[in-house]
N, C-alpha and C positions, 0 to 999 in steps of 0.2 A: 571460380565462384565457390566460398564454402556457404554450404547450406547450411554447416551447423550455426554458426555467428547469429544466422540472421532469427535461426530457431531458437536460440537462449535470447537472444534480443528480444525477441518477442513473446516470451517468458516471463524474462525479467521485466517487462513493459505491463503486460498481464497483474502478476502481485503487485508492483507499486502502484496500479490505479486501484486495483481491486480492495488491496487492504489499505491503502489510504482514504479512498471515499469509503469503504466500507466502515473505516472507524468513526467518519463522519456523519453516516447516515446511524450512527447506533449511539453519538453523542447526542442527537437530537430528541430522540424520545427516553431517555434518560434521564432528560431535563441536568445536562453538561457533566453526568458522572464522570467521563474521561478529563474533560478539560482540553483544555492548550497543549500543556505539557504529552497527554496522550493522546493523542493525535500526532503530534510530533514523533512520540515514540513509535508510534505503527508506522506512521512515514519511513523512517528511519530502520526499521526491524526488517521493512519490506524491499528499501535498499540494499541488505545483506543476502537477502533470497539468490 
């Protein structure tokens, strides 16, 4: 059993919710400054993490 796998797994599980709903929760009082598009892009930024 590697422990590291399951450590970067849950890492990398970590920043995709965190900066994706985070970007979520910050388009809303913003009144949609991010949009679609960004949101997408923090989705995606935090899939590289």
């Amino acid at each position: 059993m590697n422990i590291r796998k399951y450590f970067t797994e849950g890492i990398g599980t970590f920043a995709l919710v965190f900066c994706g709903t985070g970007s979520i929760i910050v388009n809303t009082p913003s009144n949609g400054a991010l949009g679609l598009i960004g949101i997408a892009v923090a989705f995606r930024k935090a899939g590289h993490i």
